[in-house]
N, C-alpha and C positions, 0 to 999 in steps of 0.2 A: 418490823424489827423481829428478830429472831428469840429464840426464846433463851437462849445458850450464844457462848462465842466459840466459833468454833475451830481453835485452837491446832488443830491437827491438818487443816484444809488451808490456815493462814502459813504455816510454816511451812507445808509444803509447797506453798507458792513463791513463799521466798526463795526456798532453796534452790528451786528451779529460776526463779532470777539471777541468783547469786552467779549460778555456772551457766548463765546466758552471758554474763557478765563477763565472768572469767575468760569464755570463749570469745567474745566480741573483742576480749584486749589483745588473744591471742590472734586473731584474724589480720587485727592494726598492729601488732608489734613483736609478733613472735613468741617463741617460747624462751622465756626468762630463763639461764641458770641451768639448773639442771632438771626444772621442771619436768611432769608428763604423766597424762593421763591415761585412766584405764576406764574405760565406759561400758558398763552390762546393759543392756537393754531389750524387751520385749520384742523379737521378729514378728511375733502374731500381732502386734499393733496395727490398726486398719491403713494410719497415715504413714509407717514404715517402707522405705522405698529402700531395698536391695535387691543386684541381680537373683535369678533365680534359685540358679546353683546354691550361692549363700544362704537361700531361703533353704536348701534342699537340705544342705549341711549343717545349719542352726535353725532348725524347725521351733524351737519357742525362743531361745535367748541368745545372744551374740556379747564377746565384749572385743570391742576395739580397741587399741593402742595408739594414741596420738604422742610420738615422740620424734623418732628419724626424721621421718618423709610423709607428710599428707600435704595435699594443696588443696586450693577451689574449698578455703574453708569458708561458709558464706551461716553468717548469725542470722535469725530473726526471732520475732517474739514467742513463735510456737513449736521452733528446733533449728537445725544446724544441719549443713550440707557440706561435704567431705571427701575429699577423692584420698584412698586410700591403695596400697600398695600390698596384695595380695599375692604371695609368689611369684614376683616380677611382673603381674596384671595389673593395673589402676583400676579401680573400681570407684564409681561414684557411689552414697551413700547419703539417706536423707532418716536423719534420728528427730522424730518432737522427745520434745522433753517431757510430754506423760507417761513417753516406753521408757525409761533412762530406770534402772533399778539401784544401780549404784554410779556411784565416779568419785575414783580415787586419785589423789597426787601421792603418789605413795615418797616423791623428794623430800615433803616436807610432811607425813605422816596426818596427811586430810583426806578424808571419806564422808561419803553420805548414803544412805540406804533408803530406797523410798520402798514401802512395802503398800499393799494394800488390806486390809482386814473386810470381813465381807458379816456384818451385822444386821441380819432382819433383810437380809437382801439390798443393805445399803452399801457400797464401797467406800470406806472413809480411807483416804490417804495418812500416811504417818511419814515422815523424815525423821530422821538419827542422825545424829554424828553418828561417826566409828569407831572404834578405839583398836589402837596398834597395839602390839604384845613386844615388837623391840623398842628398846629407850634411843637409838640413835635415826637416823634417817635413814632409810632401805632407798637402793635405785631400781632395784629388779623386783617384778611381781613374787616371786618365792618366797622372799622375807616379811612382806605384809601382811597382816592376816588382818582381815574383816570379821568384826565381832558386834552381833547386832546387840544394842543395849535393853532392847526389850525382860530380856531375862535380869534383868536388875533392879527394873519396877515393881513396887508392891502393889 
Protein backbone atom coordinates (compact mmCIF):
# COMPACT_ATOMS: atom_id res chain seq x y z
CA UNK A 1 0.00 0.00 0.00
CA UNK A 2 1.23 3.21 -0.88
CA UNK A 3 2.03 5.85 1.36
CA UNK A 4 0.06 8.69 -0.38
CA UNK A 5 -2.80 8.45 -3.26
CA UNK A 6 -1.74 9.44 -5.96
CA UNK A 7 -4.05 11.82 -7.31
CA UNK A 8 -2.29 13.23 -10.48
CA UNK A 9 -1.41 9.63 -12.08
CA UNK A 10 -5.33 8.50 -11.21
CA UNK A 11 -6.66 11.45 -13.25
CA UNK A 12 -4.48 11.15 -15.66
CA UNK A 13 -5.52 7.84 -16.48
CA UNK A 14 -8.91 8.70 -16.75
CA UNK A 15 -8.58 11.33 -18.97
CA UNK A 16 -6.82 9.17 -21.26
CA UNK A 17 -9.95 6.82 -20.85
CA UNK A 18 -12.17 9.38 -21.35
CA UNK A 19 -10.93 10.37 -25.11
CA UNK A 20 -10.33 6.47 -25.80
CA UNK A 21 -13.71 6.63 -25.23
CA UNK A 22 -14.72 9.50 -27.09
CA UNK A 23 -12.80 8.11 -29.95
CA UNK A 24 -14.06 4.54 -29.81
CA UNK A 25 -17.75 6.32 -30.25
CA UNK A 26 -16.41 8.21 -33.05
CA UNK A 27 -14.91 5.09 -34.92
CA UNK A 28 -18.80 3.26 -34.30
CA UNK A 29 -20.69 6.31 -35.11
CA UNK A 30 -19.23 9.22 -36.56
CA UNK A 31 -18.73 12.58 -35.79
CA UNK A 32 -21.85 14.10 -34.00
CA UNK A 33 -22.88 17.73 -34.99
CA UNK A 34 -20.50 19.81 -35.36
CA UNK A 35 -18.05 18.10 -33.40
CA UNK A 36 -13.93 18.05 -33.93
CA UNK A 37 -10.97 17.45 -32.60
CA UNK A 38 -7.56 18.93 -32.32
CA UNK A 39 -4.75 16.59 -30.99
CA UNK A 40 -1.07 17.89 -29.90
CA UNK A 41 0.99 15.14 -29.39
CA UNK A 42 4.77 14.11 -28.79
CA UNK A 43 6.51 12.82 -32.23
CA UNK A 44 9.54 11.82 -30.07
CA UNK A 45 7.39 9.26 -28.38
CA UNK A 46 9.12 5.72 -28.97
CA UNK A 47 5.52 4.07 -29.86
CA UNK A 48 4.62 6.98 -32.30
CA UNK A 49 4.38 5.74 -35.79
CA UNK A 50 4.38 8.57 -38.49
CA UNK A 51 5.82 8.71 -42.10
CA UNK A 52 9.13 10.22 -42.04
CA UNK A 53 8.68 13.29 -43.70
CA UNK A 54 6.20 14.21 -40.92
CA UNK A 55 8.80 13.20 -38.45
CA UNK A 56 11.21 15.58 -40.40
CA UNK A 57 8.70 18.40 -40.27
CA UNK A 58 7.39 17.86 -36.61
CA UNK A 59 10.62 16.82 -35.03
CA UNK A 60 9.09 16.97 -31.27
CA UNK A 61 5.27 17.73 -31.58
CA UNK A 62 2.48 17.40 -34.23
CA UNK A 63 -1.27 18.39 -33.82
CA UNK A 64 -3.94 16.72 -36.03
CA UNK A 65 -7.28 17.79 -36.99
CA UNK A 66 -10.00 15.03 -37.02
CA UNK A 67 -12.88 16.81 -38.71
CA UNK A 68 -13.58 16.58 -42.75
CA UNK A 69 -11.94 13.46 -43.93
CA UNK A 70 -9.97 10.72 -41.81
CA UNK A 71 -10.59 6.99 -42.10
CA UNK A 72 -9.10 3.44 -40.80
CA UNK A 73 -9.86 5.18 -37.30
CA UNK A 74 -9.00 1.96 -35.27
CA UNK A 75 -9.35 2.62 -30.88
CA UNK A 76 -7.42 0.30 -28.53
CA UNK A 77 -6.48 0.65 -25.07
CA UNK A 78 -2.99 2.11 -25.55
CA UNK A 79 -3.94 4.64 -28.77
CA UNK A 80 -5.52 5.14 -31.88
CA UNK A 81 -4.74 4.58 -35.48
CA UNK A 82 -5.72 7.24 -38.21
CA UNK A 83 -5.46 7.62 -41.78
CA UNK A 84 -5.37 11.13 -42.38
CA UNK A 85 -5.36 13.59 -45.30
CA UNK A 86 -2.18 15.53 -45.68
CA UNK A 87 -2.16 17.72 -49.00
CA UNK A 88 -4.21 15.30 -50.94
CA UNK A 89 -1.61 12.38 -49.41
CA UNK A 90 -3.46 9.94 -46.91
CA UNK A 91 -1.32 9.19 -44.42
CA UNK A 92 -1.62 6.55 -41.87
CA UNK A 93 -0.79 7.57 -38.28
CA UNK A 94 -0.49 5.56 -35.01
CA UNK A 95 -0.91 8.21 -31.62
CA UNK A 96 -0.66 6.11 -27.79
CA UNK A 97 -2.22 8.22 -25.53
CA UNK A 98 0.93 8.86 -23.41
CA UNK A 99 2.23 11.26 -26.46
CA UNK A 100 -1.28 13.11 -26.63
CA UNK A 101 -0.44 16.65 -24.83
CA UNK A 102 -3.49 18.13 -25.44
CA UNK A 103 -7.16 17.43 -27.25
CA UNK A 104 -9.52 19.82 -27.75
CA UNK A 105 -13.33 19.91 -29.11
CA UNK A 106 -13.09 23.40 -29.49
CA UNK A 107 -17.54 22.95 -30.86
CA UNK A 108 -18.25 22.67 -27.50
CA UNK A 109 -15.40 24.56 -25.57
CA UNK A 110 -13.64 21.04 -24.09
CA UNK A 111 -9.89 20.66 -23.66
CA UNK A 112 -7.43 18.75 -21.62
CA UNK A 113 -3.69 19.43 -21.17
CA UNK A 114 -1.56 16.66 -20.02
CA UNK A 115 1.82 18.00 -18.90
CA UNK A 116 4.58 16.26 -17.29
CA UNK A 117 6.54 17.80 -14.27
CA UNK A 118 9.84 16.16 -13.64
CA UNK A 119 10.58 15.97 -9.54
CA UNK A 120 13.81 14.28 -8.15
CA UNK A 121 13.96 12.75 -11.54
CA UNK A 122 10.54 11.46 -11.10
CA UNK A 123 7.87 12.19 -13.98
CA UNK A 124 4.57 12.65 -12.35
CA UNK A 125 1.76 13.24 -14.92
CA UNK A 126 -0.79 16.09 -14.39
CA UNK A 127 -4.37 16.53 -16.53
CA UNK A 128 -6.25 20.02 -16.52
CA UNK A 129 -9.24 20.95 -18.13
CA UNK A 130 -8.79 24.06 -20.21
CA UNK A 131 -10.63 26.97 -20.00
CA UNK A 132 -11.77 29.03 -23.25
CA UNK A 133 -11.47 32.95 -23.15
CA UNK A 134 -14.93 33.18 -25.56
CA UNK A 135 -18.28 32.70 -23.85
CA UNK A 136 -20.00 31.17 -27.05
CA UNK A 137 -18.79 28.01 -28.96
CA UNK A 138 -15.64 28.56 -31.60
CA UNK A 139 -15.66 26.04 -34.82
CA UNK A 140 -12.30 27.10 -36.12
CA UNK A 141 -8.90 26.73 -34.15
CA UNK A 142 -8.26 30.79 -34.09
CA UNK A 143 -10.89 31.46 -31.67
CA UNK A 144 -9.86 28.90 -28.74
CA UNK A 145 -7.34 29.60 -26.70
CA UNK A 146 -5.78 26.95 -24.31
CA UNK A 147 -5.10 28.16 -20.95
CA UNK A 148 -3.26 25.98 -18.64
CA UNK A 149 -4.85 26.19 -14.94
CA UNK A 150 -1.70 25.53 -13.36
CA UNK A 151 -1.10 29.40 -12.91
CA UNK A 152 -4.16 29.53 -10.54
CA UNK A 153 -3.12 27.09 -7.97
CA UNK A 154 -1.83 28.27 -4.74
Amino acid sequence: MSAIIDYGNLMHRAMRGLIQEVLQDVSDNGLPGEHHFFITFNTMHPDVEIADWLSDRYPEEMTIVMQHWFENLDVSDEGFAVTLNFGDAPEPLYVPYDSIRTFVDPSVEFGLRFETQDDDGDEEPAATPVEFADEEPSSSSSDAEIVSLDKFRK
